[in-house]
C-alpha positions in Angstrom: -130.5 -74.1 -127.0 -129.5 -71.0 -126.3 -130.7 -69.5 -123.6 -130.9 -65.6 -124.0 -130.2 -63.2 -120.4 -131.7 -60.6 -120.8 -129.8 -57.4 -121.4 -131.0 -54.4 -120.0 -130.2 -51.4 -122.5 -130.5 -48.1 -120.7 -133.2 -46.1 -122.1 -133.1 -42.6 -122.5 -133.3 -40.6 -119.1 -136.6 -38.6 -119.5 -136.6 -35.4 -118.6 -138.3 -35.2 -115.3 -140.5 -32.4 -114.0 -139.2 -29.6 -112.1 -140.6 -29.2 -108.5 -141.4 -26.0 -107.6 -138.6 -25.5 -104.6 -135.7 -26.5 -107.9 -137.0 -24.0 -110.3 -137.1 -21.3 -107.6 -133.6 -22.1 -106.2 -132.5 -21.8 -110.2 -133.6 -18.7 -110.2 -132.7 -16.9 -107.1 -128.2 -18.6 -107.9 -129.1 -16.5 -111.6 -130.2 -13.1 -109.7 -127.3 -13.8 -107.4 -125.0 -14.0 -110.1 -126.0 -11.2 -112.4 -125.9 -8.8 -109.2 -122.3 -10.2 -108.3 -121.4 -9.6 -112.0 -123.1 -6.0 -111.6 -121.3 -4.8 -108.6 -118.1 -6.3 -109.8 -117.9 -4.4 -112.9 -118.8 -1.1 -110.7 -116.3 -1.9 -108.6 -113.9 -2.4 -111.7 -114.6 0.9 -113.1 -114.7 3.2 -109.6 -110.8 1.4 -109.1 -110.1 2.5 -112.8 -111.2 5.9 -111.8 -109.4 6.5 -109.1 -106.0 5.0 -110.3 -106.0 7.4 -113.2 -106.7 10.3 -110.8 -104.2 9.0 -108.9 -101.2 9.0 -111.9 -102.8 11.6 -113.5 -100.1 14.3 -113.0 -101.7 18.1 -112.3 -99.6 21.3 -113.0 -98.7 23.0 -109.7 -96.5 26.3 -109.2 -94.3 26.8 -107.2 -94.8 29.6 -103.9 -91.1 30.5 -104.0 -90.2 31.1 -108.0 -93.2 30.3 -109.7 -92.0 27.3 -111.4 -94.7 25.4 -113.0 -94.4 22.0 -113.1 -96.4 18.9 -113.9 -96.5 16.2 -110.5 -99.0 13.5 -109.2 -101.3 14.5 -106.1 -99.3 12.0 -103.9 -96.2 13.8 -104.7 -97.5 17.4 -104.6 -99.5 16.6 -101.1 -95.9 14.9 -99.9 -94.3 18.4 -100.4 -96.9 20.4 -99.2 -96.7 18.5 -95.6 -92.8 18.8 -95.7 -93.6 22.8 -96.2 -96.1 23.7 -94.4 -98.2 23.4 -96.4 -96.8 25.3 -99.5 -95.6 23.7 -102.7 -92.3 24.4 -103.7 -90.0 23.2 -106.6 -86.8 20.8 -106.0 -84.6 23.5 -106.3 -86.4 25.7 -104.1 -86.6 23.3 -101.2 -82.8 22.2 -101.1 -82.6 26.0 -100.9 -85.8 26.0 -98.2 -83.3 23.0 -96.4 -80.1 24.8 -96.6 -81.5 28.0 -95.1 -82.9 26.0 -92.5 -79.5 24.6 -91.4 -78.7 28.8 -90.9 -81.4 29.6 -89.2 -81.3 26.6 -86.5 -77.0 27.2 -86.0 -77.3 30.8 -85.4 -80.5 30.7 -83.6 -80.3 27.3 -81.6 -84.3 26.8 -83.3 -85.5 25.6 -86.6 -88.1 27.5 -88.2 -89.3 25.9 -91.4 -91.9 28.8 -92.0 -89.1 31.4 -91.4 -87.1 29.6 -93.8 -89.4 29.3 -96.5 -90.3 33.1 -96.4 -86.9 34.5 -96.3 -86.1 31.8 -99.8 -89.3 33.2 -100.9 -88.6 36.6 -100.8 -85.1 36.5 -102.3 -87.0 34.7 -105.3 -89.3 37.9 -105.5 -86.2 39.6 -105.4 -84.5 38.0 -108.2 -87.5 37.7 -110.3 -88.1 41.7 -110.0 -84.7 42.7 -110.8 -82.1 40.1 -112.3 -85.0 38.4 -114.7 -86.4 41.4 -115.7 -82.8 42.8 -116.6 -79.9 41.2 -116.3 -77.9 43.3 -117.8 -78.9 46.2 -115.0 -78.1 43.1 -112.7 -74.8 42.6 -113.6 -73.9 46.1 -113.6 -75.3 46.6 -109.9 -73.7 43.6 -108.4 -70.5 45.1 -110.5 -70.8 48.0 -108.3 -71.2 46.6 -105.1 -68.0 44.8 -105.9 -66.1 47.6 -106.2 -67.9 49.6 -103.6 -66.6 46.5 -101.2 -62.9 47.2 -102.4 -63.1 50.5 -102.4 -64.0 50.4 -98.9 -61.8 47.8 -97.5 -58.9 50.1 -99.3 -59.8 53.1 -97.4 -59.7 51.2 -94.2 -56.6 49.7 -94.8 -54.7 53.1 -95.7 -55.9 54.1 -92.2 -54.8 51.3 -90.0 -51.0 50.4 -90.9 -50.8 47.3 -91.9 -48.1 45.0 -90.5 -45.1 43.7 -92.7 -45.8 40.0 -93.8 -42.3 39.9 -94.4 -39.9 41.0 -92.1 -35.9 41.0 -92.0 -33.3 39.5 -89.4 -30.1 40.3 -88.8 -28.8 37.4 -90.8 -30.0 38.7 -94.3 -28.0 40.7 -96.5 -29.7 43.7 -97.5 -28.1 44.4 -101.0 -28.7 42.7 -104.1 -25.5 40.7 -105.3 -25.9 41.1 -109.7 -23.0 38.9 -109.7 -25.2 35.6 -108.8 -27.7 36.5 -111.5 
């Protein structure tokens, strides 16, 4: 005879009542997690914003020629501090730079503000009278070309000048055509 063991099949687990204390503890990790997922995705979009204000370039002139060109904030508010606060173009600042290196080797000082306003007024300069009409522009500078010569003549008709080349004793003075 066969004697059976019983085998113990696992019934179904049964669904077993929530407690109170469960269901509210449910609840309160699904608030938690919709208001992390809200302030996430306002984070999200505030960073998105300000990146593409940051890269977003912005048309700035320049104070010395008037040069319009298209930079990033960063790069316009690194200028500015470099200039005292004034934008200027590349050009214009190697120009700013060079004029500094003048100003501080014949003065002993370095005024970056000086420097900047003396560039800057040569730009006005330039723009009022060689842009306007070149032509005119290269006809004046023409003339103070030869005015120059002219001048540097009339001195030197006044003051003898010295002989570059002189002659010794040792040199003949006459031409021999025979050696030619």
């Amino acid at each position: 005879m066969f004697h059976h063991k019983p085998v113990e099949v696992p019934m179904p687990r049964q669904e077993q009542p929530h407690d109170h204390f469960s269901l509210m503890n449910n609840q309160r990790l699904r608030k938690a997690v919709s208001d992390l997922s809200i302030e996430r995705d306002r984070h999200k979009n505030d960073l998105l914003e300000a990146i593409g204000e940051l890269d977003e370039a912005k048309q700035v002139e320049c104070e010395c020629c008037g040069l319009i060109e298209d930079c990033t904030p960063n790069y316009i508010a690194k200028v500015k501090d470099s200039f005292s606060g004034k934008w200027v173009c590349g050009l214009c600042s190697e120009a700013v730079k060079e004029k500094l290196k003048q100003i501080s080797t014949s003065t002993g000082t370095s005024n970056a503000e000086e420097a900047l306003k003396s560039h800057k007024d040569f730009c006005q300069s330039y723009n009022t009278t060689t842009r306007l009409n070149p032509k005119l522009s290269l006809t004046s500078a023409m003339r103070d070309i030869a005015k120059k010569s002219f001048e540097s003549r009339r001195f030197t008709s006044f003051v003898k000048p010295k002989s570059k080349l002189t002659r010794t004793i040792s040199c003949d003075p006459r031409i021999n055509l025979d050696m030619i």
